[in-house]
N, C-alpha and C positions, 0 to 999 in steps of 0.2 A: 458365295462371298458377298462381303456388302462393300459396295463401293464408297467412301466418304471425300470431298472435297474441300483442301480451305479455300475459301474466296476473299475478298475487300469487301469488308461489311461497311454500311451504312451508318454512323451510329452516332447516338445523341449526343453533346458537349452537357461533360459528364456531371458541371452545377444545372445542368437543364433538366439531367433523365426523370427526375422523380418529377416534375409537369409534363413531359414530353408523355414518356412512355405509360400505355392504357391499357386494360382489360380488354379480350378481345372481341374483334365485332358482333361476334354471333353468342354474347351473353347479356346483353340487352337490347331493350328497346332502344326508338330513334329518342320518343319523350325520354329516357333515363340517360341517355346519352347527350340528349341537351341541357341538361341538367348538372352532367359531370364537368362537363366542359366550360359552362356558363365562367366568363372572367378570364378564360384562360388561352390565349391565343395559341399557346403551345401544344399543349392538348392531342394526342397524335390521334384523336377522333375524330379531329376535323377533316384527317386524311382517311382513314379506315372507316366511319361513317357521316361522310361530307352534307348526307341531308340535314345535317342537324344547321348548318349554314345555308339554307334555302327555305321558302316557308313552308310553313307546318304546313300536313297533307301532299307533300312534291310524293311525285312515280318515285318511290326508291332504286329503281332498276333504272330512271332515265338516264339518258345522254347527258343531261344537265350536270346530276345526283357525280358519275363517271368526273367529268370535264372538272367540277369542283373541285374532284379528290384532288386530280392531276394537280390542280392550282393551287392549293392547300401545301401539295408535297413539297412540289418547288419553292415556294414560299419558304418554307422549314431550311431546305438546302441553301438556298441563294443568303439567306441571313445566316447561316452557318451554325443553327441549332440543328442539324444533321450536320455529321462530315464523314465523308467518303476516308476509309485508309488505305494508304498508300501503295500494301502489297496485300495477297491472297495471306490469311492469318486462320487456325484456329481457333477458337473461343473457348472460355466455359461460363456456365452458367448458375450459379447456385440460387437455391429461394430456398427461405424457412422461412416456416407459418406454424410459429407457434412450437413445439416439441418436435416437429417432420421437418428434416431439409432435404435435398436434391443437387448433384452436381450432374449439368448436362453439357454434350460437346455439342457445343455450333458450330455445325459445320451445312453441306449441301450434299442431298443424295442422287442421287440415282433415275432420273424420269425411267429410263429403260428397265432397270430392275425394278421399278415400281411395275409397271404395266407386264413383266414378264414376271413375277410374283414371287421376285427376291424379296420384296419390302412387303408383307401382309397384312393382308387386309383384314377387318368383322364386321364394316358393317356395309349397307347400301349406300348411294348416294342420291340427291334428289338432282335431277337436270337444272333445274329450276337455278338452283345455289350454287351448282359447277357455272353456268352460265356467269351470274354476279360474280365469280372470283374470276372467270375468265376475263371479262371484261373491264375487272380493275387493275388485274396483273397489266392487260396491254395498252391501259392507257398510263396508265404510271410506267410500266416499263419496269416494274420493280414487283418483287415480293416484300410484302410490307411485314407477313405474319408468319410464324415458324410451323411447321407440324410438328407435333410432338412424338415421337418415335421413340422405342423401348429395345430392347435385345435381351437377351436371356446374361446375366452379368459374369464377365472374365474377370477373375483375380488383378493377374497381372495390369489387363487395361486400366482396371479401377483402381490399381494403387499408382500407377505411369498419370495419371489425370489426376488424383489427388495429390501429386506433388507439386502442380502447378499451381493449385489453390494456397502456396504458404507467400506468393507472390504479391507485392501489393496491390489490390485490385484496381481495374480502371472506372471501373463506375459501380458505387455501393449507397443506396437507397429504400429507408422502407418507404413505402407508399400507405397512400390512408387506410388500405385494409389491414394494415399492419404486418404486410409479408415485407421479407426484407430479399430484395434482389442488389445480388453482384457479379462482376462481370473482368475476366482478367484474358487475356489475348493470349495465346500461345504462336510464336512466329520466328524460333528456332528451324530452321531447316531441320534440323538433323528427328528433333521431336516430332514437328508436323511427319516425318516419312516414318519414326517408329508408330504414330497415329494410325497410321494410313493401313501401315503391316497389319498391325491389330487387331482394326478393323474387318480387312481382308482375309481373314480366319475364322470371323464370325459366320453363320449359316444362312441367318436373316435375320432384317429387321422386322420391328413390328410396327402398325401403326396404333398408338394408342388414342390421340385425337386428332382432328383435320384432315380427315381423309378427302373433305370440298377443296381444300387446297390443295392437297399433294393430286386430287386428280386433275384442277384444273391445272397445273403446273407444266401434268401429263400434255394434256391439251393444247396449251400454248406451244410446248417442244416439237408437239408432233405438227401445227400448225405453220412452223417456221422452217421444220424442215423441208414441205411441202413446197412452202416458197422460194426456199435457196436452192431445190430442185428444179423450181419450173411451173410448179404447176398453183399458180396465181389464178383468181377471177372467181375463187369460192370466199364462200363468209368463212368466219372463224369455226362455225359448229359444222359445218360442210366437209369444210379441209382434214378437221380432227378425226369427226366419225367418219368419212371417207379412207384417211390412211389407217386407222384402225380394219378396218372391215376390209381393203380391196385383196383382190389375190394378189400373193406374194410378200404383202406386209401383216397379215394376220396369221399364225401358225394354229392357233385354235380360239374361237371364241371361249371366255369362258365358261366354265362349264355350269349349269343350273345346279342349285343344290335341290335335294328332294322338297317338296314342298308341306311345310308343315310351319308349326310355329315359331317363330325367327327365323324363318327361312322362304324366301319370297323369292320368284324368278322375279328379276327387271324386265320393266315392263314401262309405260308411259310417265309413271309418277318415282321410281326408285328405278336404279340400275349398277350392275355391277361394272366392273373395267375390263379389258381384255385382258389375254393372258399373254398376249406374246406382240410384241413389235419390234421396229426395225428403227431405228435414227441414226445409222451410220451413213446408209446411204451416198453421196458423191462429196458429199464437206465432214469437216472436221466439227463437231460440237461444239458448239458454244456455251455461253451460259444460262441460255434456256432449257439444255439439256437437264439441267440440277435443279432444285428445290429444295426449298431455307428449310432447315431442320432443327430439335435439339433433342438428343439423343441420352437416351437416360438411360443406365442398366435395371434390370426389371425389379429391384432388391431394394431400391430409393422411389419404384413409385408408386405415388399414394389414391388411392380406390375409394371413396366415398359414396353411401347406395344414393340409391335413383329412387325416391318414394314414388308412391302410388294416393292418388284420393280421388273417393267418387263422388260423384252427383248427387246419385238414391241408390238405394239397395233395390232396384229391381223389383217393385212392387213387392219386397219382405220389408217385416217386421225384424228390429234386432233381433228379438227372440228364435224368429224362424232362420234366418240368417247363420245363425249359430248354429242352431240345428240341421243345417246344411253343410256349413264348413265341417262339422264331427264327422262326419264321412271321410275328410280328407286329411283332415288334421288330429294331433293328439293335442285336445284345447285345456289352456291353463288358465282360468280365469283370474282378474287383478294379477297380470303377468308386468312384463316388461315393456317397455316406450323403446328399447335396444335391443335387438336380436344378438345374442353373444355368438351362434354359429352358424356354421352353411346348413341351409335348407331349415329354420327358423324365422318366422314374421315376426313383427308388431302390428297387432289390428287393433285400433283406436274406433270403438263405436260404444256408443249410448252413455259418452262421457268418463268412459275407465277403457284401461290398456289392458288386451288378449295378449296371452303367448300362443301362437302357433306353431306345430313342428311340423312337417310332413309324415304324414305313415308311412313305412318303408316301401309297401310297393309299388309308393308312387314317386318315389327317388331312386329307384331302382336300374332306370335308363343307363345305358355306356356312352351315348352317342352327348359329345362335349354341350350340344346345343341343346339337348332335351333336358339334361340334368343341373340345367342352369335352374336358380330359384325365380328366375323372372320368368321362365319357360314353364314352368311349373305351375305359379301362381295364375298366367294366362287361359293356359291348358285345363287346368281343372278347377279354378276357382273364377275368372272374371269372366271366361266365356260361358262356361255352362251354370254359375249358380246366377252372376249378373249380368249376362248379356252385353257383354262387352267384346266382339267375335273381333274388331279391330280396332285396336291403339293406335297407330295410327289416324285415324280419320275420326275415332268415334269425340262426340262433344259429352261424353258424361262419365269422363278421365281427364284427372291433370296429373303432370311430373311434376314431383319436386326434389330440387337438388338435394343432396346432404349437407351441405354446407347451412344450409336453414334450419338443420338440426328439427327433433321431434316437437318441441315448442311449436314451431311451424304448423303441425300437422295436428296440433289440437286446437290453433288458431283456427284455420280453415274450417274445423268442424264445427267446432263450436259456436262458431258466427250463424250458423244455420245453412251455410251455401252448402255443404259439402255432409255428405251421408256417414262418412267412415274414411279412414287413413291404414296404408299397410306400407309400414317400417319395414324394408330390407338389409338382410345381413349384404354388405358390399360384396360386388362379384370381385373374384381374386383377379390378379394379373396374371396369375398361371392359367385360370379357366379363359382367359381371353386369348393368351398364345396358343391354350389348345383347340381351340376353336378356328381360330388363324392357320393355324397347321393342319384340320380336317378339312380346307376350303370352306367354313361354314358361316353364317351368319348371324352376327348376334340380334338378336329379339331390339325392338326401340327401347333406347333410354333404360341400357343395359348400367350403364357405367357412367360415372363424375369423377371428371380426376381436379385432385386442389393440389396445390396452388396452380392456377393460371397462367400460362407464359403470356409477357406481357407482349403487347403488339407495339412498335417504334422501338424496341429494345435494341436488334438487329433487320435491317434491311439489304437483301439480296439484288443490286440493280441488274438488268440484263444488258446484254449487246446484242 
């Protein structure tokens, strides 16, 4: 079942959202972040990335960088461009961009069934980045930013939530990317409990982005309960992996997946969450238990690929280069800049576009992780023709989003930094819940989901 909660959202005074509300922290820089905000005191980056109010070169992780955000937030509230409502309400949320829109419910999930693996997961997390959201969560004392969660879509739910949408909204806004977000409250009793039911039928959720927040969330829940128990005098990372790991509150670590590509045991730099804990414990839940959500059915959301572009070709020649890929692929020369299906590239070198298709025996695989085209392209194209054994870490690979579209990617080449560009056909939302549902782990920079949920939109504060 998936557990959903309304709570008293945070939220913008609604001639303010379209300044308030931002893109979210971890899609730019601090420079493009001071940049957005430049004039605008409202700006909810001031709160979400407060170095941009400190001078250029501040520790982004410092106590300072923290303490800002704090003072930033309060700031917003105390002037009353945040206000707190009244009672626990559900939300929704729609954005259209362009021909694609989205209705999602806002509402808060589950810390438990995240970490007992009602809520699933694909991909790794870095410590590093759990840590930064741990530590904004507890100094603010609030969830600023949503995860975005998906489910496989119920009829019923989705016609019970689009009729909420014929209500006048409370706050309707496009923003300068020209996505237009709006936002209408649902706070009928009787509806909030049909929600609830509806929900409660569902099997799981997914996590489709922010898995750094849904676990630091994890973290903070498990860190408070620890404290309402008794057992004070640890740091925050102490308290969290201690109740995760000790006998009695861990029923299994999670499990390793086999080791191969997009699939990495955690280890110093990435790690996965447990599989099972405990927050019932001697108190009653609070609202650390939960974390801010917007919850979309799988059927409205939208997948954009994750480009690829290299440094050099591995000491090849285009020429030989090609003659490399013909092994793997069925190559169409003066092809497409768009992959129109799965398991199809676009490879941009020596100034014209390839089609690539995969040979069949090497899309062959059953296993949801292998038969991914990122998985594919890794495996037999960037590791063994160009020496690219990890993405990760290596420097002669860059992402780029889909949203930059192919222009992008003949930019990049063409300037001379960049050797070649390979266009991928976007991984589905079905191959990410199936991957979600084998325990398995998607490959980096699997997935771009557009539009953006914006951050200040909704705020989750705790007790």
């Amino acid at each position: 079942m998936a557990t959903v909660r309304p709570f008293a959202a945070l939220r913008p005074r609604p001639d303010l959202a379209r300044r308030i509300c931002e893109l979210p922290y971890d899609v730019m820089s601090s420079a493009e972040a001071r940049a957005i905000a430049a004039g605008n005191p409202f700006s909810f980056l001031h709160v979400s990335k407060p170095e941009i109010d400190l001078p250029p070169g501040v520790e982004i992780y410092s106590p300072e960088v923290y303490a800002k955000g704090k003072e930033n937030f309060q700031k917003l509230i105390a002037g009353q461009s945040l206000r707190p409502d009244a009672q626990p309400c559900f939300y929704l949320y729609r954005q259209i961009m362009g021909q694609h829109g989205q209705v999602g419910l806002v509402a808060v999930a589950s810390c438990r069934e995240y970490l007992e693996g009602g809520i699933k997961k694909h991909e790794l997390t870095r410590p590093d980045k759990e840590d930064d959201r741990v530590r904004h969560v507890e100094t603010l004392n609030s969830q600023t930013g949503p995860a975005f969660l998906t489910y496989r879509a119920v009829p019923a739910l989705d016609r019970l939530l689009a009729k909420q949408t014929v209500e006048e909204p409370d706050v309707d806004f496009t923003a300068s990317d020209n996505v237009r977000h709006t936002a209408w409250t649902i706070a009928d009793p009787a509806t909030i409990l049909s929600v609830e039911q509806e929900f409660a039928r569902i099997p799981a959720l997914y996590i489709a982005d922010g898995h750094h927040r849904s676990a630091a969330a994890a973290r903070v829940c498990l860190k408070r309960k620890q404290l309402n128990t008794g057992q004070s005098g640890r740091t925050s990372n102490e308290v969290a992996r201690a109740s995760v790991y000790e006998p009695g509150e861990l029923a299994a670590a999670a499990s390793p997946s086999p080791v191969g590509e997009g699939r990495h045991e955690g280890g110093p730099a990435l790690q996965t969450s447990p599989a099972h804990f405990d927050v019932s414990g001697s108190v009653s839940p609070d609202s650390s238990s939960y974390f801010l959500a917007v919850i979309f059915p799988h059927n409205q959301v939208q997948i954009l690929p994750y480009n690829r572009v290299l440094k050099d070709l591995n000491g090849l020649t285009p020429a030989r280069s090609l003659e490399k890929l013909d092994a793997v692929f069925i190559v169409t020369q003066n092809g497409s800049a768009q992959p129109s299906r799965k398991h199809e590239i676009g490879l941009y070198l020596d100034a014209r576009w390839h089609t690539l298709h995969f040979r069949p025996q090497f899309a062959a695989a059953n296993d949801p992780v292998e038969k991914l085209d990122v998985t594919l392209l890794q495996k037999y194209v960037l590791d063994p023709i160009f020496g690219i054994d990890d993405p990760r870490t290596s420097k002669r690979i860059n992402f780029v989003g889909g949203i930059r579209g192919t222009a992008e990617l003949e930019r990049l080449v063409n300037s001379g930094e960049n050797a070649c560009a390979f266009s991928m056909f976007p991984t589905s939302i079905e191959d990410l819940m199936n991957v979600a549902d084998a325990g398995g782990i998607m490959p980096p920079k699997s997935t771009w989901f557009e539009p953006k949920l914006r951050d200040g939109m909704f705020c989750h504060l705790l007790t």
